[in-house]
PyMOL commands that place a pseudoatom at each C-alpha (Angstrom):
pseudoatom trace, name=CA, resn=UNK, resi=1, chain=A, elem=C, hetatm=0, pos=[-144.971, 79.363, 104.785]
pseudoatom trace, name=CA, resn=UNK, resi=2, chain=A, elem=C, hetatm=0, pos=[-146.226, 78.799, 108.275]
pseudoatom trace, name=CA, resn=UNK, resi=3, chain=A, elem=C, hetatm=0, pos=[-147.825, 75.332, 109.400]
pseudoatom trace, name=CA, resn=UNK, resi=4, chain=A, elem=C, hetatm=0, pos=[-151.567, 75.575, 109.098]
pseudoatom trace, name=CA, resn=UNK, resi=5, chain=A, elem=C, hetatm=0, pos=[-154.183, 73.035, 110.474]
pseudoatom trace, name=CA, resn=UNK, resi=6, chain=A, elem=C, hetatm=0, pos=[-156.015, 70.569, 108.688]
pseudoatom trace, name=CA, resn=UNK, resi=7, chain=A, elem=C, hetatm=0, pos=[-158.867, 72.227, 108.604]
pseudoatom trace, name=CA, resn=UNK, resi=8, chain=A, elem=C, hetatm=0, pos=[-157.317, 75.469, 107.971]
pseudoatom trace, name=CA, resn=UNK, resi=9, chain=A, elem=C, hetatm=0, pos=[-155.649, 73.815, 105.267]
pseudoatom trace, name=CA, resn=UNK, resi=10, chain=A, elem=C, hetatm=0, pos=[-159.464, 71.844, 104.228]
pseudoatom trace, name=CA, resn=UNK, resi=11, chain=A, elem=C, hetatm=0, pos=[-161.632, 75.508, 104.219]
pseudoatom trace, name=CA, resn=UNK, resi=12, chain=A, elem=C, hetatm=0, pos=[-158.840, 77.472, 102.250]
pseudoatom trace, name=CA, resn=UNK, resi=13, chain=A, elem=C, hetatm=0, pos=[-158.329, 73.620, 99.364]
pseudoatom trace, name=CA, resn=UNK, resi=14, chain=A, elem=C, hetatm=0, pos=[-162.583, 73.907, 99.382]
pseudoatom trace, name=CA, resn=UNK, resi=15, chain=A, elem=C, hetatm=0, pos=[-162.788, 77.838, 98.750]
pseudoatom trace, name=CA, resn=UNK, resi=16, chain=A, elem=C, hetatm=0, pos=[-159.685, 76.883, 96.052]
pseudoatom trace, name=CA, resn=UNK, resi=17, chain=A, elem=C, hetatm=0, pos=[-161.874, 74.468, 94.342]
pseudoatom trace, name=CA, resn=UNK, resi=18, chain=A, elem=C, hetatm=0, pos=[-164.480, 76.610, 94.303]
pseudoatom trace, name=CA, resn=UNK, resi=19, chain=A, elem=C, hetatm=0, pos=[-163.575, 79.027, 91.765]
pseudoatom trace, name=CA, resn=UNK, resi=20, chain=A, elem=C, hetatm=0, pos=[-162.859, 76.454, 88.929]
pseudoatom trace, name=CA, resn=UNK, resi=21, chain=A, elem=C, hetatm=0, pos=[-162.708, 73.341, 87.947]
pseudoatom trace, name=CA, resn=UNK, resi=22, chain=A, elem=C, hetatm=0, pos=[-159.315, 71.320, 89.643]
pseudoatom trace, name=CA, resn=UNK, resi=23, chain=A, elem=C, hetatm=0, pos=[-157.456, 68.663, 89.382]
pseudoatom trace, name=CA, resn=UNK, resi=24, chain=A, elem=C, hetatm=0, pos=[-155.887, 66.525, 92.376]
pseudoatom trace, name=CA, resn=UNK, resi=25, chain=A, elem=C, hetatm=0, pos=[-152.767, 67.017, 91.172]
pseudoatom trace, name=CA, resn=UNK, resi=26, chain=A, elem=C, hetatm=0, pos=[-153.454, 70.808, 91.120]
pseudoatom trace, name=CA, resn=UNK, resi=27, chain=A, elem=C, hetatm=0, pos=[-154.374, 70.209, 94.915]
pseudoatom trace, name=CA, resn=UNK, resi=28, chain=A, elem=C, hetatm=0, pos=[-151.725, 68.224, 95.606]
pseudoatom trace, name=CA, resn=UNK, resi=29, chain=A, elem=C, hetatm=0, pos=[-149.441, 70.876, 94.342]
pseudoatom trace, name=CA, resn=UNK, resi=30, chain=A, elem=C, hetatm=0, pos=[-150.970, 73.352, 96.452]
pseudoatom trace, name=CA, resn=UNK, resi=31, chain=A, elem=C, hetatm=0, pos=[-151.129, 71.449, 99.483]
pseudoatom trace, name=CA, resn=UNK, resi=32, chain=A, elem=C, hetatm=0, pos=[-147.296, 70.450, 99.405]
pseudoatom trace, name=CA, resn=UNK, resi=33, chain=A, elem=C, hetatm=0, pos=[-146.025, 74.590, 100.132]
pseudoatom trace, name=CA, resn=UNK, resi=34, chain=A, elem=C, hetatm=0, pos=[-148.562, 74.227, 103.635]
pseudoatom trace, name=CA, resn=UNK, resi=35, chain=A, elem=C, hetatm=0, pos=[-145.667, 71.925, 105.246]
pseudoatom trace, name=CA, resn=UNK, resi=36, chain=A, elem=C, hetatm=0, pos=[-148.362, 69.015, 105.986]
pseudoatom trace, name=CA, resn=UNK, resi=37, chain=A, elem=C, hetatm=0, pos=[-147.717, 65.349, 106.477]
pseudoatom trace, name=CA, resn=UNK, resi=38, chain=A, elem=C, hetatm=0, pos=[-148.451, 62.987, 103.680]
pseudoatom trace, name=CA, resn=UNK, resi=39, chain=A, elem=C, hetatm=0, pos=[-151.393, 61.497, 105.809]
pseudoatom trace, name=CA, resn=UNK, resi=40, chain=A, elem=C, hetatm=0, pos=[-152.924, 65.009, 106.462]
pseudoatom trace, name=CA, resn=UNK, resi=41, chain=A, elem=C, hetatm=0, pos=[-152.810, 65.687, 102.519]
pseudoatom trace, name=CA, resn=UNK, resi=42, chain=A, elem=C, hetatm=0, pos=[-154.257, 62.687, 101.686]
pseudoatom trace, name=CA, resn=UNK, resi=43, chain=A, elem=C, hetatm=0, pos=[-157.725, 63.141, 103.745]
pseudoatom trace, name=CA, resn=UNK, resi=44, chain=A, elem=C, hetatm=0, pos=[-157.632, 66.679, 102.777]
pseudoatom trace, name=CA, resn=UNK, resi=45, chain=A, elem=C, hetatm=0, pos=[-157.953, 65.075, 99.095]
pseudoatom trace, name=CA, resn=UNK, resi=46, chain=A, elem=C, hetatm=0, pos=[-160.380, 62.514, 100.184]
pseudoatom trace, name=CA, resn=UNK, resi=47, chain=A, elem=C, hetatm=0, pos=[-162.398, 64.539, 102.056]
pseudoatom trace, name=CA, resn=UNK, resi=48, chain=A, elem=C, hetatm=0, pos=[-162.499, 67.277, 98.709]
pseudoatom trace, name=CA, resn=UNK, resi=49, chain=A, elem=C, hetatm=0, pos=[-163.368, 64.249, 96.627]
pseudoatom trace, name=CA, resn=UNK, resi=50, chain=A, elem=C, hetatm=0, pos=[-166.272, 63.082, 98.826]
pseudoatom trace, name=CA, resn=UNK, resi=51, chain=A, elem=C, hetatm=0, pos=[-168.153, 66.186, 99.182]
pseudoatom trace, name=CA, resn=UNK, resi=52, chain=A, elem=C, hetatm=0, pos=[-167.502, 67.250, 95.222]
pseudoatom trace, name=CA, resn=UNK, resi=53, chain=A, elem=C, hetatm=0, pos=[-165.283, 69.829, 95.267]
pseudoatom trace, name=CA, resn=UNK, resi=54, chain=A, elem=C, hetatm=0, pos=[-162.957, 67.869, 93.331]
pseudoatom trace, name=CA, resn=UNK, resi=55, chain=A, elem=C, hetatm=0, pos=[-163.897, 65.238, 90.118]
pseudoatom trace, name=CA, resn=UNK, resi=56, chain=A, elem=C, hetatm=0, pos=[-161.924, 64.493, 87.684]
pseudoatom trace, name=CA, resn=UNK, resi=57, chain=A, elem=C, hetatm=0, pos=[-164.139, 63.731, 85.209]
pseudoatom trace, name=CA, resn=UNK, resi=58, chain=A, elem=C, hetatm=0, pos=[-165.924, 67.026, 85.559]
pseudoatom trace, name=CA, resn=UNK, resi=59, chain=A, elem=C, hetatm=0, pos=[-162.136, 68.561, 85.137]
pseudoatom trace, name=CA, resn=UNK, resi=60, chain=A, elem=C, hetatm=0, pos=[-161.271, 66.624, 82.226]
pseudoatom trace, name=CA, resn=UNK, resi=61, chain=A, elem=C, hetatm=0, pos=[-164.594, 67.436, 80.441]
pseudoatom trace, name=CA, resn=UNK, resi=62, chain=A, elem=C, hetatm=0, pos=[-164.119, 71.395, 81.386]
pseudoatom trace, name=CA, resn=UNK, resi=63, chain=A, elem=C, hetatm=0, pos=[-160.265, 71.310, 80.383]
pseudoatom trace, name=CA, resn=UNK, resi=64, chain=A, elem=C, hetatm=0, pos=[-161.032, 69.309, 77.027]
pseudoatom trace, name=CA, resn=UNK, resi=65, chain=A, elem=C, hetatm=0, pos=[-163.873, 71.979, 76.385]
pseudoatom trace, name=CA, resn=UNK, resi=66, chain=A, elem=C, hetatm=0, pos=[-161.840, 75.129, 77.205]
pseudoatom trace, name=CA, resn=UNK, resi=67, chain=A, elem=C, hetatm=0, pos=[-158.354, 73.905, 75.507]
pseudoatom trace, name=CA, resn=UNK, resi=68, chain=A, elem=C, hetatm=0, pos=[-160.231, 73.233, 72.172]
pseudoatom trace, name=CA, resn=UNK, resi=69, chain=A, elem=C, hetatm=0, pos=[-162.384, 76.451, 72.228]
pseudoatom trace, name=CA, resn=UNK, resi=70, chain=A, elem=C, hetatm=0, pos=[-160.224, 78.778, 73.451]
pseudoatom trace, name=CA, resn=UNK, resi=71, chain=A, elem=C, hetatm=0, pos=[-156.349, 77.636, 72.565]
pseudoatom trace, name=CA, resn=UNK, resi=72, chain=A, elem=C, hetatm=0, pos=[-157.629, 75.304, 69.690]
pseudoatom trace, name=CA, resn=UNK, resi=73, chain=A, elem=C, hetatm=0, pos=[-156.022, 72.962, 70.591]
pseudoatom trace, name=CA, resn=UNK, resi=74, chain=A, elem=C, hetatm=0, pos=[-156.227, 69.344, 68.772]
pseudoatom trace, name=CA, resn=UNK, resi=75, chain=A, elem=C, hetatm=0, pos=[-157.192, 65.872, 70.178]
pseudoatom trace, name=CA, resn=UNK, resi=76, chain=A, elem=C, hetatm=0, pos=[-153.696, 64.656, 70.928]
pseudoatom trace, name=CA, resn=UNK, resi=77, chain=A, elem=C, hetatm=0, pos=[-152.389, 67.480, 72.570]
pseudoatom trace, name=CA, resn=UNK, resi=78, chain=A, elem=C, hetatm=0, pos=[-155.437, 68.061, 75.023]
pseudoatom trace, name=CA, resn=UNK, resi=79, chain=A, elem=C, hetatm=0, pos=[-155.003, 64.227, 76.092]
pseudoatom trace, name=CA, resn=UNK, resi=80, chain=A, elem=C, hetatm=0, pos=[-151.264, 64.704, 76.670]
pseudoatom trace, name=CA, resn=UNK, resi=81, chain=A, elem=C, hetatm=0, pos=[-151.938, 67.555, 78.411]
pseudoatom trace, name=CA, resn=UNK, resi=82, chain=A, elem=C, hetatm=0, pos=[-154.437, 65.986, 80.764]
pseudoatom trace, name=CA, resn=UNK, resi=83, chain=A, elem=C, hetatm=0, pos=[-151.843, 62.879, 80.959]
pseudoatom trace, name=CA, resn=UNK, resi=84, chain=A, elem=C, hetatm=0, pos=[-149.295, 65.092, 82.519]
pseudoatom trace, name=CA, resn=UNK, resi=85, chain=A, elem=C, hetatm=0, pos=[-151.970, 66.259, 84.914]
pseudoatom trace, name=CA, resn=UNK, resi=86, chain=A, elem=C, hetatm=0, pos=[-152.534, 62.427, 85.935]
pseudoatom trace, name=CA, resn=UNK, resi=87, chain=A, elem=C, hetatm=0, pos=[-155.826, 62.102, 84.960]
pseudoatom trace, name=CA, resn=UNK, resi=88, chain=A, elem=C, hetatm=0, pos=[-156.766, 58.172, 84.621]
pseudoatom trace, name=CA, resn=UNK, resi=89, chain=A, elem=C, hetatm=0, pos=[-156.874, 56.869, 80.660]
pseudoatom trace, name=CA, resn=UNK, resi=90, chain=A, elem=C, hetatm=0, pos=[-160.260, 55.889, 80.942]
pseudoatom trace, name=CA, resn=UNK, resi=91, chain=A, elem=C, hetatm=0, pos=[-161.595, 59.784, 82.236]
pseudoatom trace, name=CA, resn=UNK, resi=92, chain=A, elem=C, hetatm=0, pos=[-159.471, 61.198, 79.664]
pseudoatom trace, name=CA, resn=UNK, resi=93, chain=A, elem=C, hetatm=0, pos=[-160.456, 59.174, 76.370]
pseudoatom trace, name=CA, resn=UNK, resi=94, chain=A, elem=C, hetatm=0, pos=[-164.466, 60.071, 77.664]
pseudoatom trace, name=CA, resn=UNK, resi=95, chain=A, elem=C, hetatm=0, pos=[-163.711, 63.159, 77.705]
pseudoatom trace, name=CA, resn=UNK, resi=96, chain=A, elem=C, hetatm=0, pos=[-161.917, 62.952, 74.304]
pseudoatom trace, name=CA, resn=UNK, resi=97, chain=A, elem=C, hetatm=0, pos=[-165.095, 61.319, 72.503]
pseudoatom trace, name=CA, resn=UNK, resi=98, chain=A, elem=C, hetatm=0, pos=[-167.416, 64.067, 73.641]
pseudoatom trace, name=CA, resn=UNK, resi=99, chain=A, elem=C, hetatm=0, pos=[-166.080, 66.777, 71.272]
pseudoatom trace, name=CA, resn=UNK, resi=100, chain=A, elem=C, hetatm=0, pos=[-168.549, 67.276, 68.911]
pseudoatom trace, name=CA, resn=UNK, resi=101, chain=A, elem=C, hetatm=0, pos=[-167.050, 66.220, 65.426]
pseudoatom trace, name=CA, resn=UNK, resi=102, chain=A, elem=C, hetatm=0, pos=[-168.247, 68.969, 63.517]
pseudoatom trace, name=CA, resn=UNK, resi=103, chain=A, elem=C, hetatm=0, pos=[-167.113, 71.767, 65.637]
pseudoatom trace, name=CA, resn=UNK, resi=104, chain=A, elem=C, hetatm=0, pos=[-163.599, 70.135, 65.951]
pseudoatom trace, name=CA, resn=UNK, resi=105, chain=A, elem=C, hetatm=0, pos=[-162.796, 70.342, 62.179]
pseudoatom trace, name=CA, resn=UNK, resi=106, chain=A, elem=C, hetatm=0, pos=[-164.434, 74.032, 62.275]
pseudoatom trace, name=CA, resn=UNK, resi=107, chain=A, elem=C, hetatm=0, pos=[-162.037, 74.847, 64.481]
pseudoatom trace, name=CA, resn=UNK, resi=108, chain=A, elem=C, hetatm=0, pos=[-159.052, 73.141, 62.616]
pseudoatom trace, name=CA, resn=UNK, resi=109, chain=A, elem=C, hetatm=0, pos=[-160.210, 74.512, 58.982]
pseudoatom trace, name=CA, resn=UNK, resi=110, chain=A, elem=C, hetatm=0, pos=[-160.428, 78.322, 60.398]
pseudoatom trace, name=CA, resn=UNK, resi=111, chain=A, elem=C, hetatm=0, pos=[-157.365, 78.003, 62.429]
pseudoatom trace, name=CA, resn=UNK, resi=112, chain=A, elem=C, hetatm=0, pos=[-155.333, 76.468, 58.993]
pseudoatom trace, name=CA, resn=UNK, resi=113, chain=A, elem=C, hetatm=0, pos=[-157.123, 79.489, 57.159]
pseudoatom trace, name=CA, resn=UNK, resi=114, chain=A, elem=C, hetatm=0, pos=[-156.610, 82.086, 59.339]
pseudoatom trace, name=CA, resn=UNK, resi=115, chain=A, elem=C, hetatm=0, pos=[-152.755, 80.557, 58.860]
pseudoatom trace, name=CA, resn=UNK, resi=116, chain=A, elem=C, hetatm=0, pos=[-152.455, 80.494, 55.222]
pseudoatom trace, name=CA, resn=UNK, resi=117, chain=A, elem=C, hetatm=0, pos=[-153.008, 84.246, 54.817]
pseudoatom trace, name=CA, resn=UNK, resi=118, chain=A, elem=C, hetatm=0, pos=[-149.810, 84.850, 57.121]
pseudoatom trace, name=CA, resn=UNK, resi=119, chain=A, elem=C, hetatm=0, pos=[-147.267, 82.284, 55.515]
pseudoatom trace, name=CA, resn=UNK, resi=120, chain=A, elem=C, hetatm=0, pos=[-144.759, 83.084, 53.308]
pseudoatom trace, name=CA, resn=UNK, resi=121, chain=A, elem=C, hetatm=0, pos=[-143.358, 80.178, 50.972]
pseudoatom trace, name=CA, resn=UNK, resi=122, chain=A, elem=C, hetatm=0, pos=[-141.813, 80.384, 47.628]
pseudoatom trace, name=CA, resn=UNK, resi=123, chain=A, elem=C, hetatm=0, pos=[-144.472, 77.584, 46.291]
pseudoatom trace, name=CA, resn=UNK, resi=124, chain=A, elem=C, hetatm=0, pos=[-147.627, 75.548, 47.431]
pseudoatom trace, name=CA, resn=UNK, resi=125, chain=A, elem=C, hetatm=0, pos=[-146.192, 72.412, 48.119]
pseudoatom trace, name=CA, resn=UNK, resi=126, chain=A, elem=C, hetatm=0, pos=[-144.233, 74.176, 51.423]
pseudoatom trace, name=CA, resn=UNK, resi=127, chain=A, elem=C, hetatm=0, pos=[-147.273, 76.238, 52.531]
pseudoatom trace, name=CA, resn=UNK, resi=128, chain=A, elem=C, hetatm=0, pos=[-149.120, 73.390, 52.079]
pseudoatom trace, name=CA, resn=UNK, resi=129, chain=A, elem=C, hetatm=0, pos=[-146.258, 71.392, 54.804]
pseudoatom trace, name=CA, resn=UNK, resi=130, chain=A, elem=C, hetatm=0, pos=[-145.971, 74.290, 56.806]
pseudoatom trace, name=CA, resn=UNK, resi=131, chain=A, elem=C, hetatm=0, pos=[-149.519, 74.488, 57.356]
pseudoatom trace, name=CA, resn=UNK, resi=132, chain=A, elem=C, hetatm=0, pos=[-149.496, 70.552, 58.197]
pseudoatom trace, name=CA, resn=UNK, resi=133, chain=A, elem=C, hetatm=0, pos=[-146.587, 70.988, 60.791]
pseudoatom trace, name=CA, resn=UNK, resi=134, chain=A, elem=C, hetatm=0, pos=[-148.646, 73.902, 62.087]
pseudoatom trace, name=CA, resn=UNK, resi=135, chain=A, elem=C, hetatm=0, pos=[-151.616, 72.097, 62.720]
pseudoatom trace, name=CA, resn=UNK, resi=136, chain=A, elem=C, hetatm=0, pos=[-150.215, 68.886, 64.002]
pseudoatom trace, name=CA, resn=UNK, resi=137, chain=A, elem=C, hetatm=0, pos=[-147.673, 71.128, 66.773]
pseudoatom trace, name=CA, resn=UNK, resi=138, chain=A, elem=C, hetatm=0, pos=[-151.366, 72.061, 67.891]
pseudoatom trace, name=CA, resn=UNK, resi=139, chain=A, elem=C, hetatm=0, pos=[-152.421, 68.164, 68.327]
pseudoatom trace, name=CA, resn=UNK, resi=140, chain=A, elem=C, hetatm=0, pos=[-154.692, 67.762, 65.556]
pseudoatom trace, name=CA, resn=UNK, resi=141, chain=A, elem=C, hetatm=0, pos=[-154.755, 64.896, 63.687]
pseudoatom trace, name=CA, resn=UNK, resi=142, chain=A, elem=C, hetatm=0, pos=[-153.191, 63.923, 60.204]
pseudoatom trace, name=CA, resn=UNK, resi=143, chain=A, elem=C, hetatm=0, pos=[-156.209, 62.608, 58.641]
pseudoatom trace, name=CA, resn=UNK, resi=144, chain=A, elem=C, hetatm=0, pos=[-158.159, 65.295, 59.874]
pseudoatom trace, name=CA, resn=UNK, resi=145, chain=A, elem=C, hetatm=0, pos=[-155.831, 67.899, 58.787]
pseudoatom trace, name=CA, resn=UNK, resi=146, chain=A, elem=C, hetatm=0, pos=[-155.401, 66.398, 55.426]
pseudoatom trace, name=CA, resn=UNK, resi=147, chain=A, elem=C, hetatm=0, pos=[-158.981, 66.741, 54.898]
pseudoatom trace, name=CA, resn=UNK, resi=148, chain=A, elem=C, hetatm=0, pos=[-159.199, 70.563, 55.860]
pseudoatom trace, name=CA, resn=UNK, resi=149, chain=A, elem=C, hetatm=0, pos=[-156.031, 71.314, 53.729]
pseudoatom trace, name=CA, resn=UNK, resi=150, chain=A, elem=C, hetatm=0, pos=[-157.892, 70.012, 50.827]
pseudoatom trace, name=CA, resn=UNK, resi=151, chain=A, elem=C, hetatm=0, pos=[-160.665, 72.055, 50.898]
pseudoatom trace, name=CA, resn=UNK, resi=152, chain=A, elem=C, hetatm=0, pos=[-158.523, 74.445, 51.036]
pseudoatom trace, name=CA, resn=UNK, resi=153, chain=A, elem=C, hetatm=0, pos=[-156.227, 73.719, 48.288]
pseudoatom trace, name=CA, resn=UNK, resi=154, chain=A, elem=C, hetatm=0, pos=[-157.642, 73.250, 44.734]
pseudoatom trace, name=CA, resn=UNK, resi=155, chain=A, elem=C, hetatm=0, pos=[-157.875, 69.595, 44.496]
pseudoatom trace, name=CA, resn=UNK, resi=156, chain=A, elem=C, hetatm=0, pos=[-155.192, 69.559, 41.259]
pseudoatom trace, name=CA, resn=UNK, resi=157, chain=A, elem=C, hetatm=0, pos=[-152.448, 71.239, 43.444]
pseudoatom trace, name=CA, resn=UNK, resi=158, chain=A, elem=C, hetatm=0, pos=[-153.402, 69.145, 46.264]
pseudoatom trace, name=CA, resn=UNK, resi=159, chain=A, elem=C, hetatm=0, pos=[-152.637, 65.798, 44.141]
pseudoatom trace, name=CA, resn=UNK, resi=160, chain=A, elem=C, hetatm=0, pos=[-149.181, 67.070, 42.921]
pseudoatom trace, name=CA, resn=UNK, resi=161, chain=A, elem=C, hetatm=0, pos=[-148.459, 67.510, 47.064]
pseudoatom trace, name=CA, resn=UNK, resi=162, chain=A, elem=C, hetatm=0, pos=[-149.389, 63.739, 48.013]
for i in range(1, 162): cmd.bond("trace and resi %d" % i, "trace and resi %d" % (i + 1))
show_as sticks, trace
zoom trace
């Protein structure tokens, strides 16, 4: 790609911001294939920061939102995921403590049902584990799974499991 200027490179980062939520890693990333110097990407990033375009803890609570509603995905994988994007510890566990409780185990118990009806297993006992490794490759937790496979497994089957 051709060298742009810096405020070239500023209008086109501002209009990129504008039509979701980023990250500044995602603007990093997009900033390194317009040949700049280090310096140049930096107050680009400032400069994004300062007037809003970018916050991360606006990002975090839109990516922890979306990842949960519409990939349903668990607590530990959405923090991983927002790990890898470098999002500070502190933005990411606030984020994290904002789901709402309730909706996070409706969303684990229909995902786990929707599950069961496509498994095949020869007994309980492994749709009950394959259900449990299904849930927990999606970042849920144990405890919390635990309690959705028992509601939906009799409670007699589910003490011959433990």
């Amino acid at each position: 790609m051709k060298q742009i200027s810096e405020k070239e490179a500023l209008n086109r980062m501002a209009a990129y911001c504008s039509t979701t939520e980023r990250c500044i890693q995602d603007i990093e990333k997009k900033l390194s294939s317009f040949d700049l110097l280090p310096e140049t990407c930096q107050r680009i990033i400032s400069r994004l920061v300062q007037e809003s375009f970018i916050n991360e803890s606006r990002y975090a609570t839109n990516f922890t939102h979306d990842k949960l509603q519409f990939n349903k995905w668990g607590r530990i994988k959405i923090e991983y995921e927002m790990k890898k994007k470098g999002i500070p510890a502190s933005i990411r566990q606030k984020a994290i403590e904002e789901i709402d409780q309730n909706l996070y185990t409706e969303i684990l118990c229909t995902i786990l049902k929707n599950k069961k009806k496509t498994i095949k297993a020869k007994d309980k006992r492994e749709e009950y584990y394959k259900l449990l490794r299904f849930a927990a490759s999606r970042g849920f937790e144990s405890h919390e799974i635990n309690t959705c496979l028992k509601g939906l497994f009799k409670e007699n089957e589910y003490d011959d499991m433990e």
